[in-house]
N, CA and C of each residue as an Amber inpcrd file, in Angstrom:
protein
   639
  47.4740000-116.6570000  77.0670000  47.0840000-116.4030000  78.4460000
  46.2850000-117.6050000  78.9370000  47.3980000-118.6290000  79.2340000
  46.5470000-119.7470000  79.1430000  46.9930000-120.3840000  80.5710000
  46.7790000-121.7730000  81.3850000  46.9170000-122.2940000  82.2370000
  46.2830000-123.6280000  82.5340000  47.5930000-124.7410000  82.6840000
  47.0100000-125.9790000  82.9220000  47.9020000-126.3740000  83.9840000
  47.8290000-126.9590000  85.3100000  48.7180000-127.5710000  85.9770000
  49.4050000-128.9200000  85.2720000  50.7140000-129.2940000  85.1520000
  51.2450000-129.9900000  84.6860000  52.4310000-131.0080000  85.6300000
  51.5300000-132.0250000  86.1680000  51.7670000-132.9320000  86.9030000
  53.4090000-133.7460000  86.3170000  54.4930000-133.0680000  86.8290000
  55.8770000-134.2960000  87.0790000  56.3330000-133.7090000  85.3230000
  56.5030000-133.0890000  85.1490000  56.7980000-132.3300000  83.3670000
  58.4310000-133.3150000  83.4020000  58.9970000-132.9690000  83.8920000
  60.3500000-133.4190000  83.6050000  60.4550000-134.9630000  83.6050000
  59.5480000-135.7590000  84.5350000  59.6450000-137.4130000  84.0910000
  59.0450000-137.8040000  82.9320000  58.2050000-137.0690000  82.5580000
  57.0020000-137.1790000  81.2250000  57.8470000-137.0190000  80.1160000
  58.4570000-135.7120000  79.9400000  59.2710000-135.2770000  78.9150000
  60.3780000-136.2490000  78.5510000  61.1140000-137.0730000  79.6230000
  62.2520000-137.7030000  79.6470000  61.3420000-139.1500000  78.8530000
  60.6330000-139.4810000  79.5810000  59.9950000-140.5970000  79.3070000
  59.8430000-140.7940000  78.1660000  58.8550000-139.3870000  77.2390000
  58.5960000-139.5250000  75.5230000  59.5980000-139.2010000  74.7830000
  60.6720000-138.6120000  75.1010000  61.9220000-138.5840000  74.6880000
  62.6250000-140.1020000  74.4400000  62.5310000-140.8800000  75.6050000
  63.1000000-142.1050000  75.7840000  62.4850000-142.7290000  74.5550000
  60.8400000-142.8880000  74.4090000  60.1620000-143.9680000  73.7930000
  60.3940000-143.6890000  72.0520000  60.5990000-141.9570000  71.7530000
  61.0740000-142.2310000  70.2970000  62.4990000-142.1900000  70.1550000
  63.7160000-142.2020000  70.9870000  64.6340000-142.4920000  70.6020000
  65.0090000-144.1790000  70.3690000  64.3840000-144.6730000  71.5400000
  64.6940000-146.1410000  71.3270000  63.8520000-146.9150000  70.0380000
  63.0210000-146.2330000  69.5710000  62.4950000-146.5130000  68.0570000
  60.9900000-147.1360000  69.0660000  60.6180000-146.8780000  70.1710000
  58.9110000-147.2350000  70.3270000  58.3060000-147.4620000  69.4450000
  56.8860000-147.3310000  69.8280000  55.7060000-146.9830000  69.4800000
  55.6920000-145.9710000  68.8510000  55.8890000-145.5120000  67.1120000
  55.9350000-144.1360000  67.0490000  54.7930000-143.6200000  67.3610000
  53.5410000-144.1330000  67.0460000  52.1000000-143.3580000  67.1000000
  52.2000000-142.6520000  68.6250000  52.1150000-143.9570000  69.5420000
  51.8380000-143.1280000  70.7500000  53.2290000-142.3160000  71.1640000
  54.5110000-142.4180000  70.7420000  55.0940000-141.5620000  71.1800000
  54.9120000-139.7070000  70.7810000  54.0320000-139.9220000  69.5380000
  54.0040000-138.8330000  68.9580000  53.2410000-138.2110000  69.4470000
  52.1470000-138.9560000  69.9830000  50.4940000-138.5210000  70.8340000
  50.7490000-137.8400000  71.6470000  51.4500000-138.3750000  72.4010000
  52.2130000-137.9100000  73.8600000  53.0400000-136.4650000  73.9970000
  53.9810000-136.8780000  72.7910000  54.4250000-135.8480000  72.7630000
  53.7340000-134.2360000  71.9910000  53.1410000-134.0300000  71.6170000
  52.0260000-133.6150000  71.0740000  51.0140000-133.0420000  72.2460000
  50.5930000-133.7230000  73.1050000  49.9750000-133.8550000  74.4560000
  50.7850000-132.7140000  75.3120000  52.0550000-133.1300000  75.7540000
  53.3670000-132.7530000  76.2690000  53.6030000-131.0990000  75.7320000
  53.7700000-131.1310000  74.5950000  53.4280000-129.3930000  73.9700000
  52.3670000-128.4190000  74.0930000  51.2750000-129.4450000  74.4760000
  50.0670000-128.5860000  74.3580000  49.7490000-128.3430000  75.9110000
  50.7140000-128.5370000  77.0040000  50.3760000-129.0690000  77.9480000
  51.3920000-127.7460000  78.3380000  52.8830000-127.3010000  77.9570000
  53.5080000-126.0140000  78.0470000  52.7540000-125.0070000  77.4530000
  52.2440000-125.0570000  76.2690000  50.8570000-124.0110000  75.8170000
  50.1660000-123.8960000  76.6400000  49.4240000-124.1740000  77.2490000
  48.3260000-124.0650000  78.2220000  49.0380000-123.5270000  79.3060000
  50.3080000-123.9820000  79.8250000  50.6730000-123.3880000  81.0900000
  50.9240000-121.8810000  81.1390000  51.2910000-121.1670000  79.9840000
  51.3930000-119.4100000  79.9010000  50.4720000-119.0100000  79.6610000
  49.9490000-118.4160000  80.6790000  48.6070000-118.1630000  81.2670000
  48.7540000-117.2280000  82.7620000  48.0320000-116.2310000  82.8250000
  48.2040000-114.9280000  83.8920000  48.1730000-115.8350000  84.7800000
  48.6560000-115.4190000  86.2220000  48.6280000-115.8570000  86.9870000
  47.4740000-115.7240000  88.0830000  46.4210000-114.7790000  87.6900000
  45.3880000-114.0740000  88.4660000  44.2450000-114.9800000  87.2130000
  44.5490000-115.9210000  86.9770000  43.2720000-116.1700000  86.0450000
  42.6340000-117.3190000  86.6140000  41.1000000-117.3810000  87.1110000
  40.5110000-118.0620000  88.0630000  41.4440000-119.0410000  87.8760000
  40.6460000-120.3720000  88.6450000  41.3440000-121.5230000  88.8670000
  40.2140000-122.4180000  88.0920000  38.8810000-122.2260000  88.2610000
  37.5970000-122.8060000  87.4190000  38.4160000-123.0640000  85.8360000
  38.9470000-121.7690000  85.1950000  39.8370000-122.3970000  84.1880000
  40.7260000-123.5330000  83.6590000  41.3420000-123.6230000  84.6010000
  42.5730000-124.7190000  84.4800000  41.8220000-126.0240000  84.4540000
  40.6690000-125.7870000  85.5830000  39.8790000-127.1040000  85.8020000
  39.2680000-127.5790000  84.0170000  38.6150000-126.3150000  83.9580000
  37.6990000-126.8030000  82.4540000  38.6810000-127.0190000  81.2360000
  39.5830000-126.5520000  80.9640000  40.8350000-126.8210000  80.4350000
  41.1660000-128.3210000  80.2850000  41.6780000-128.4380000  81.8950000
  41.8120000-130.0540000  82.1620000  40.8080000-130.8130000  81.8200000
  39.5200000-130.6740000  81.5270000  38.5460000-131.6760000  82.0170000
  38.0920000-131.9430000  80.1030000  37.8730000-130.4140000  79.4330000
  37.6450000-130.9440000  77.9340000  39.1170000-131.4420000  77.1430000
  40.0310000-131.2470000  77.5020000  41.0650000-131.6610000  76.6660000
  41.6200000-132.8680000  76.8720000  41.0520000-133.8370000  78.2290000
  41.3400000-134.9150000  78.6880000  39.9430000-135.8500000  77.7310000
  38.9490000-135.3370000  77.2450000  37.9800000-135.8670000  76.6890000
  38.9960000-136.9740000  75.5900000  39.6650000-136.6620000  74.6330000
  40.4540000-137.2690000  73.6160000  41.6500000-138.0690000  74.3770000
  41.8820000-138.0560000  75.6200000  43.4380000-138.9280000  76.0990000
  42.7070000-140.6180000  76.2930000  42.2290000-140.7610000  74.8350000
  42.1020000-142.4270000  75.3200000  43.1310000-143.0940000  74.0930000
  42.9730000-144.5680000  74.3450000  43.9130000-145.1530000  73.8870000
  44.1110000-145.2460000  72.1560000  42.9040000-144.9670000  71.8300000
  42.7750000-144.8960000  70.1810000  41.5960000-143.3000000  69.6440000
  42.7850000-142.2960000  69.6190000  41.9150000-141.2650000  69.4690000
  41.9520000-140.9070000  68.0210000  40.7070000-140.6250000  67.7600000
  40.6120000-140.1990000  66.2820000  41.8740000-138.8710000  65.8990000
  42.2850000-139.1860000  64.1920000  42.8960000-138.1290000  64.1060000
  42.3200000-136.9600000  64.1590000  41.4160000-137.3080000  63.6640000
  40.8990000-135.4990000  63.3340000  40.1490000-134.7840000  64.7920000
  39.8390000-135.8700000  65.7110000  39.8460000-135.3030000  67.3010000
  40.8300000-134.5050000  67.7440000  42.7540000-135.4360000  67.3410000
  43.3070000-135.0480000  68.0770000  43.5400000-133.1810000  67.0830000
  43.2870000-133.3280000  65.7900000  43.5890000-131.5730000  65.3040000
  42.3720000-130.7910000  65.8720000  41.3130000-131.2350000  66.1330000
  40.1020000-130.8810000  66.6630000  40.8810000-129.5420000  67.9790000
  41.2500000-130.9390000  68.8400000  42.1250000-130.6280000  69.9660000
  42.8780000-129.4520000  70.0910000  44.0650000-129.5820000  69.0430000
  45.0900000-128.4910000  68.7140000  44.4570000-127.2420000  68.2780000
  43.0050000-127.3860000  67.5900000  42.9220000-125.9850000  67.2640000
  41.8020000-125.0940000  68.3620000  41.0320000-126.0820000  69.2540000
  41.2170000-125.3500000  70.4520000  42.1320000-124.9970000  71.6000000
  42.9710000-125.5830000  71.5190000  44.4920000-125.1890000  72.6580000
  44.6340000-124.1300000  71.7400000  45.0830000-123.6650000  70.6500000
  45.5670000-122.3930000  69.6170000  44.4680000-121.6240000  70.3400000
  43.4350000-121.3230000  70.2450000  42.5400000-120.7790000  70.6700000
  42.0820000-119.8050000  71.6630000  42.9970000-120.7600000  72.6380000
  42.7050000-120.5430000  74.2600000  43.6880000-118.8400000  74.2890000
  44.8660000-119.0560000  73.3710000  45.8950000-118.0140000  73.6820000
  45.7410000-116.7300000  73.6680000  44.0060000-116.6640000  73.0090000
  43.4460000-115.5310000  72.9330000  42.1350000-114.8530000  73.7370000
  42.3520000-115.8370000  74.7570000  41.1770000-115.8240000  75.7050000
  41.7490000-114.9780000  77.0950000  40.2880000-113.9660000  77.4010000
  40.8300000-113.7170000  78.7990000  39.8050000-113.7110000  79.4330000
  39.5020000-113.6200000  80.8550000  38.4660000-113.4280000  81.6260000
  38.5070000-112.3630000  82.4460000  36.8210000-112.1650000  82.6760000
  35.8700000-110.9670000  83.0960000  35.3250000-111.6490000  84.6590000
  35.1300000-111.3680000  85.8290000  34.1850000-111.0910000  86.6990000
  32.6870000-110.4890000  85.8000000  31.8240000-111.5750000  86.0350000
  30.5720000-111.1130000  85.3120000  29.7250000-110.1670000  86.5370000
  29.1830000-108.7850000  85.8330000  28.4400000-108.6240000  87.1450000
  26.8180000-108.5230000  87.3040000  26.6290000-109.4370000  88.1530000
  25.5000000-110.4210000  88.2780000  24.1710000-109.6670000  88.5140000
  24.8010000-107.9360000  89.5320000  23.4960000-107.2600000  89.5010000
  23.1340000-106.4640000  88.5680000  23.5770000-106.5660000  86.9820000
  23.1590000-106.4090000  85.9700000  22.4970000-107.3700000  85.2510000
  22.4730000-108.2800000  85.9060000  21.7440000-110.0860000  85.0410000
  20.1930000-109.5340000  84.4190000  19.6350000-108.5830000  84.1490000
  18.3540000-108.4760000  83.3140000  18.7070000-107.7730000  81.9340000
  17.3280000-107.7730000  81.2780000  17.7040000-107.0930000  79.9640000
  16.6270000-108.2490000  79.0130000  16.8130000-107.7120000  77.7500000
  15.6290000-108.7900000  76.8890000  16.3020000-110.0880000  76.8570000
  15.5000000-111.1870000  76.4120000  16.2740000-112.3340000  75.9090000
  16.7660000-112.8880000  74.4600000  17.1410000-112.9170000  73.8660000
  17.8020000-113.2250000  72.5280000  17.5240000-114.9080000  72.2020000
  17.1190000-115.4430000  73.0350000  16.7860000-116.8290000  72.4200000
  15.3940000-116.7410000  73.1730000  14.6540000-118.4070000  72.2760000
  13.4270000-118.3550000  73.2230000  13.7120000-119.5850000  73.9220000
  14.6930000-120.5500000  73.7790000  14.6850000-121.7920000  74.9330000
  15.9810000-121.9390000  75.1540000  16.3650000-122.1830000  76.2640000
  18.1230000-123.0340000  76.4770000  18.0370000-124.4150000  76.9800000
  18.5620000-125.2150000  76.2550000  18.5480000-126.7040000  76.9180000
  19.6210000-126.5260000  76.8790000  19.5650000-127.7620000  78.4640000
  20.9740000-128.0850000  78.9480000  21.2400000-129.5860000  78.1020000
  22.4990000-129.8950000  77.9420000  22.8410000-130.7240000  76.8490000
  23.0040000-131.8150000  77.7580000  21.7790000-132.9240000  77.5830000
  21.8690000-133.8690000  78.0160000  21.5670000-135.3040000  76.9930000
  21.8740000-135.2960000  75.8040000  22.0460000-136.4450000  75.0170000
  22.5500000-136.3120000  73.7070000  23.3560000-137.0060000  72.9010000
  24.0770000-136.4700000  71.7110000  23.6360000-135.8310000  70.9200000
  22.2250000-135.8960000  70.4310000  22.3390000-135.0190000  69.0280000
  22.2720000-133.4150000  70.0340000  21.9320000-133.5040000  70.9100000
  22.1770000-131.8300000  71.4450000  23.7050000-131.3320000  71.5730000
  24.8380000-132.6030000  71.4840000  25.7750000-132.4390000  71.8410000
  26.8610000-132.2080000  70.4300000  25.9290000-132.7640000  69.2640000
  26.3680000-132.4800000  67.7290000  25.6290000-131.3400000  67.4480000
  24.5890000-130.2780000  68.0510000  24.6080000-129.2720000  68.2110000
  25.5220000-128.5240000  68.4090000  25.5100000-128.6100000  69.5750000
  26.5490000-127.3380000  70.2140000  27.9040000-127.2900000  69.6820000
  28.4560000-128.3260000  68.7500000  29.5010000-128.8070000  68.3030000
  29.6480000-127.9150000  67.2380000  28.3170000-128.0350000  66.4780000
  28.1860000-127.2480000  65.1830000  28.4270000-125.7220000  65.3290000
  27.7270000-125.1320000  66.2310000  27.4480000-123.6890000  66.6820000
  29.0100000-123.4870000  66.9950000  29.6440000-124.0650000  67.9740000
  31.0490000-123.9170000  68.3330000  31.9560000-123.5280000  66.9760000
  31.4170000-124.8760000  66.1140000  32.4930000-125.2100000  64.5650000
  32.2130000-123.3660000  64.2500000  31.6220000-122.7570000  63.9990000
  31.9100000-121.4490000  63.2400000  32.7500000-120.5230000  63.5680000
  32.9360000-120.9530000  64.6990000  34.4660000-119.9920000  64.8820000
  35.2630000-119.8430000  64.1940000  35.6070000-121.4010000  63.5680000
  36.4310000-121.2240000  62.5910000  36.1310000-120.6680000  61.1340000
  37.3100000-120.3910000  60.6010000  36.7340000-120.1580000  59.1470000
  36.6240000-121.3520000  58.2480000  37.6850000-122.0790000  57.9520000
  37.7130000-122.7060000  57.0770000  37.1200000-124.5420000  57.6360000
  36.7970000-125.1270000  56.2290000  35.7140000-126.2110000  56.3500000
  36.4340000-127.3910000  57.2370000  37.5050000-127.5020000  56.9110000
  38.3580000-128.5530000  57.3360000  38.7500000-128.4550000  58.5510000
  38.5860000-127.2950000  59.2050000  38.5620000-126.9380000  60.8430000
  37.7140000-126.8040000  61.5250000  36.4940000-126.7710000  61.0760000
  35.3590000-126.9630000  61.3550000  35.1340000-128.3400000  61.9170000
  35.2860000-129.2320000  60.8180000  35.2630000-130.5560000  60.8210000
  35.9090000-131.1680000  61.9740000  36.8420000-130.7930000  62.3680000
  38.1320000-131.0210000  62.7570000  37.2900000-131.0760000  64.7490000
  37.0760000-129.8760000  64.3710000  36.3590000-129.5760000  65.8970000
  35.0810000-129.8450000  66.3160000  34.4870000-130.0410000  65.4610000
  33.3610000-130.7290000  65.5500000  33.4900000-132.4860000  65.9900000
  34.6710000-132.5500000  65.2280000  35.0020000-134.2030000  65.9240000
  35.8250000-134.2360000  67.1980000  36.1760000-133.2800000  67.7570000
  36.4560000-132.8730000  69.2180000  35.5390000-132.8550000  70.3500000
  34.7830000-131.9070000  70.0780000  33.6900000-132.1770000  70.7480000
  32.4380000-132.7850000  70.8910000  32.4590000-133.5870000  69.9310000
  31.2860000-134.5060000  70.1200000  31.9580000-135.7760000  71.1220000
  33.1850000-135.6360000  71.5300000  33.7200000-136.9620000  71.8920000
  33.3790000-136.7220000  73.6480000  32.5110000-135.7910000  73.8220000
  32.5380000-134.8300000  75.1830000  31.6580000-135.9230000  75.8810000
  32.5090000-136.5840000  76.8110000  31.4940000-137.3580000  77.9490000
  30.9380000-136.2510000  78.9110000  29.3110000-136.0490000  78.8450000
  28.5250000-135.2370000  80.0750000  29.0280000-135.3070000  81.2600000
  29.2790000-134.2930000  82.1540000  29.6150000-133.7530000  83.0440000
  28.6960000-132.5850000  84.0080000  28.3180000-132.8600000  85.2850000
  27.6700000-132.1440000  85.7630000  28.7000000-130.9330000  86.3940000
  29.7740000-130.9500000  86.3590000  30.8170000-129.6780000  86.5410000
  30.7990000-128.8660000  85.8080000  30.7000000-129.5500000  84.6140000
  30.8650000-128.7740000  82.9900000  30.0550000-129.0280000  82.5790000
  28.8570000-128.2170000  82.3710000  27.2790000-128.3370000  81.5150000
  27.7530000-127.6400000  80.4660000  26.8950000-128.0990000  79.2940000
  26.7440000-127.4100000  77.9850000  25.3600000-127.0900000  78.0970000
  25.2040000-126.1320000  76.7700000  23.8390000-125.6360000  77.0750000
  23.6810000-124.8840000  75.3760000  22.1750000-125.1180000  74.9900000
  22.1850000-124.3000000  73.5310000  21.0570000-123.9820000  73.6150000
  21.1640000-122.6380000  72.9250000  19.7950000-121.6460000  73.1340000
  19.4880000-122.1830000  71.3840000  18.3390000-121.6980000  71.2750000
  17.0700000-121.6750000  70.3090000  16.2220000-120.4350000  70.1070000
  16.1680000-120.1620000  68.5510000  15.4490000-119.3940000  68.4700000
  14.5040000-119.5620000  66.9260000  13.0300000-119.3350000  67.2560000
  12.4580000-119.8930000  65.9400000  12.6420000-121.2110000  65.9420000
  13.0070000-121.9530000  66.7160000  13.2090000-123.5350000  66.5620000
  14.5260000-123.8370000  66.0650000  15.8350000-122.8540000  66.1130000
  16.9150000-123.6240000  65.3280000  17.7420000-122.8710000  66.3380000
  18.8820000-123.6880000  66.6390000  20.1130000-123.9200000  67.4930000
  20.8930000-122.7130000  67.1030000  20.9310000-121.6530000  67.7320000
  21.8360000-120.5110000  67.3820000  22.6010000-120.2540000  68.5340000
  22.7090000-120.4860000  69.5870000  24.0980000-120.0490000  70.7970000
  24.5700000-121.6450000  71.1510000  25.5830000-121.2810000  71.6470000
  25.9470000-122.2560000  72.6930000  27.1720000-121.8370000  73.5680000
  27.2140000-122.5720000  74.5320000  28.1000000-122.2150000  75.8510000
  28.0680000-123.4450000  76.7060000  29.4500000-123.2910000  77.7180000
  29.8950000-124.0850000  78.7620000  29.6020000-123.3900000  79.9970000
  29.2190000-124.1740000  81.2440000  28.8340000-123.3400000  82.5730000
  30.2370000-124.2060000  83.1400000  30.7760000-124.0200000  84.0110000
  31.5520000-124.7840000  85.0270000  31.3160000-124.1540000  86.1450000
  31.2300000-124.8000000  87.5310000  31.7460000-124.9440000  88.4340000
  31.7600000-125.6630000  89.4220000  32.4300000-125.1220000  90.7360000
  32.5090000-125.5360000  91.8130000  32.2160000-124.6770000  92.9070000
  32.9500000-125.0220000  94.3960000  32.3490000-124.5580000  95.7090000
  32.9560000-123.0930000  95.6540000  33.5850000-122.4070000  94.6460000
  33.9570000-121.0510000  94.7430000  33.8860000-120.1420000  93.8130000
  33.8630000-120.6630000  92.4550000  33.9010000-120.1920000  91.1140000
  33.0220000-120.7400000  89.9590000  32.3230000-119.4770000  89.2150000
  31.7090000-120.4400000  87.8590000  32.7550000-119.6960000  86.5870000
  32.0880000-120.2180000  85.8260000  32.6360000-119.8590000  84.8420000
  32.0550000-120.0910000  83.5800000  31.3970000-119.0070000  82.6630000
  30.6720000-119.0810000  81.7090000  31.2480000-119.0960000  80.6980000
  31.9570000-120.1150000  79.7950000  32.6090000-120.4010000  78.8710000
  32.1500000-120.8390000  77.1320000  33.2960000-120.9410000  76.1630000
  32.8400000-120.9460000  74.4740000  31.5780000-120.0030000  74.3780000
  31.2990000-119.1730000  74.7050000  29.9590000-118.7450000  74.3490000
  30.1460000-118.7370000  72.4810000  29.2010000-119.0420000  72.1190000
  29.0820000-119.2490000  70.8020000  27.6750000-118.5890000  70.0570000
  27.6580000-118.2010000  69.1050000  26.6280000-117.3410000  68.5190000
  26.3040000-117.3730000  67.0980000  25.5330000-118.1410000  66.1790000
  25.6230000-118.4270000  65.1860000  26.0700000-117.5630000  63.8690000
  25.9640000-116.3190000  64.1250000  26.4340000-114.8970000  63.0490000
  27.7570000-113.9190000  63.5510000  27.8070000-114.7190000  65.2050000
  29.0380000-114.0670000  65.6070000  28.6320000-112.6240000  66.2930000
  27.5390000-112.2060000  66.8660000  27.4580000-111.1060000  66.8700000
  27.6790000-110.6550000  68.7610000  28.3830000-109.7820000  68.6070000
  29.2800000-109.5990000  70.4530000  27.8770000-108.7180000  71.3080000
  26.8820000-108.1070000  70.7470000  25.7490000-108.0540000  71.2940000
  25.2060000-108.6060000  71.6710000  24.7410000-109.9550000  70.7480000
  23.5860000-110.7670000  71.0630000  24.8500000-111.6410000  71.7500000
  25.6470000-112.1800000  72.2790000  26.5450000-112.6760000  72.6000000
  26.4950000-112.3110000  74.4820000  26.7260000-111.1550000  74.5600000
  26.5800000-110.6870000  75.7530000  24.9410000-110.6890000  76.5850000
  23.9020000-110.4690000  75.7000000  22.8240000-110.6190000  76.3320000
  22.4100000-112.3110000  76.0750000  23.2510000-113.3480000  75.7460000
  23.3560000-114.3820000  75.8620000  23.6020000-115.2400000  76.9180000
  24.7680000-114.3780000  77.5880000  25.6110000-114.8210000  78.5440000
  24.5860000-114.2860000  79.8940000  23.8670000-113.3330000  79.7250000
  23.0660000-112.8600000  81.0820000  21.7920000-113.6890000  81.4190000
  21.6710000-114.0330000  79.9560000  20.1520000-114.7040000  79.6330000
  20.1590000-116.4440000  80.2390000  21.3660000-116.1200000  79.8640000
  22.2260000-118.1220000  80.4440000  22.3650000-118.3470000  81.7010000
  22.6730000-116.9370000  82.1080000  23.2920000-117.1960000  83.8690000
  21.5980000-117.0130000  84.2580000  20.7320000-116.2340000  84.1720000
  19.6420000-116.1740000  84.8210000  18.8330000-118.0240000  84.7460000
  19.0270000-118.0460000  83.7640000  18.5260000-119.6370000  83.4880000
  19.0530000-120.6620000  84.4650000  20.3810000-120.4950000  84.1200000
  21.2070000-121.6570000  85.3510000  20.7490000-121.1530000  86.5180000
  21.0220000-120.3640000  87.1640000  20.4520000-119.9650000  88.5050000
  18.8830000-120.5830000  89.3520000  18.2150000-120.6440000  87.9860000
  16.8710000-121.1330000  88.7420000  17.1180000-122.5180000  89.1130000
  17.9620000-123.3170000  88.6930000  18.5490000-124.7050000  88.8190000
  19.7540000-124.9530000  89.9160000  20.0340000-123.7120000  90.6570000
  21.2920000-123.6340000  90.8610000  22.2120000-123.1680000  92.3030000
  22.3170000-123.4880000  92.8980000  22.5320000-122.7640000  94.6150000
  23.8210000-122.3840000  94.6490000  24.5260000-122.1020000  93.7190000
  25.9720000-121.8140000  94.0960000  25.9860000-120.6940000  94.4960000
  26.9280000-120.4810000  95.2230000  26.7540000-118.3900000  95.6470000
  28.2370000-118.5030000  95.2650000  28.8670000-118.5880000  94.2260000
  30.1680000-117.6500000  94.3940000  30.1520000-117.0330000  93.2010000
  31.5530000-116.4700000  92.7520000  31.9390000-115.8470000  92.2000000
  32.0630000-116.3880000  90.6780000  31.5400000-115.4350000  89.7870000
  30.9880000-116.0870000  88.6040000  31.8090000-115.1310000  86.9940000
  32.7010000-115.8820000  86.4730000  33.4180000-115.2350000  85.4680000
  33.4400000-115.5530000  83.9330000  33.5940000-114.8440000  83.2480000
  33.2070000-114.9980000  81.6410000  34.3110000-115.2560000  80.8910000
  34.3010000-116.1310000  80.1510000  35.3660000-116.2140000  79.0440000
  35.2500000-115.3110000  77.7950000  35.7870000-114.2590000  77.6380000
  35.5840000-113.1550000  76.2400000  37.2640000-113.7830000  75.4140000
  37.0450000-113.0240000  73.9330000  37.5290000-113.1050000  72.6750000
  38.6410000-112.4590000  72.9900000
């Protein structure tokens, strides 16, 4: 249930088709094409599913489209596109935003080692070590973005949540929420505890939606 707009598919496709038949570049033809797959993955996706999505979609998975991307970025990559297929979204509702707090600080991620944080907290999703790894070298490659804030809560002094805010002039979108034990309680009073936080920073008035499991 996924969604990416996919700019000219049929010249692209023809194109990386062209470059490994004529014996190219195999690397980058493979990149591409690789790119090109993950790019029809992303497009089956509801059709009622904000649009803030597609954007944040586009914006972290374009993090790795440079000219020499690490390998283990680009599996990094693949095993969040796998990911996404299990994602749906919620309308959060906002006049429920109180309740206790579950962390005692949230910084917004504004310099790397906060950003090899949130990387880490993210990595447990997975199970196994080598996918961990994998994604952890994904997202550390994350150039800051004031569209797309990261953000990691603290508790006792050690990095236990993390999450993505996005938006724009119509939609947010509270995304990866992440939770160091995994727990869908403290998870949810995470996500209320986050939006009240952003807000004091924050003038958007629209419509504000959650990424769940």
């Amino acid at each position: 249930m996924l969604f990416l707009r996919v700019a000219q598919p049929q010249n692209q496709i023809y194109a990386y088709r062209k470059a490994v038949i004529s014996g190219g570049n195999t690397a980058f033809s493979f990149v591409k094409l690789q790119q090109f797959k993950q790019l029809l993955v992303i497009k089956r996706m509801n059709k009622t599913t904000p649009n803030i999505v597609e954007k944040k979609n586009h914006w972290l998975l374009g993090q790795v489209d440079v000219d020499f991307p690490t390998s283990e970025s680009l599996l990094g990559r693949d095993l969040y596109v796998k990911s996404l297929e299990t994602k749906h979204y919620q309308e959060l509702d906002t006049m429920l935003s109180h309740g206790d707090d579950v962390v005692d600080e949230i910084y917004l991620v504004d310099f790397h080692r906060l950003t090899i944080m949130f990387s880490i907290i993210q990595s447990k999703k997975w199970k196994l070590d080598r996918d961990q790894s994998n994604i952890i070298e994904f997202l550390t490659q994350i150039i800051l973005s004031s569209d797309h804030e990261l953000y990691v809560g603290f508790k006792s002094g050690e990095p236990v949540a993390a999450a993505m805010v996005s938006c724009d002039d119509i939609e947010c979108l509270i995304s990866d929420l992440a939770w160091h034990n995994d727990n869908e309680d403290d998870i949810e009073k995470f996500t209320y505890q986050l939006w009240r936080y952003w807000k004091q920073s924050h003038t958007n008035d629209c419509e504000v939606w959650v990424e769940k499991q």
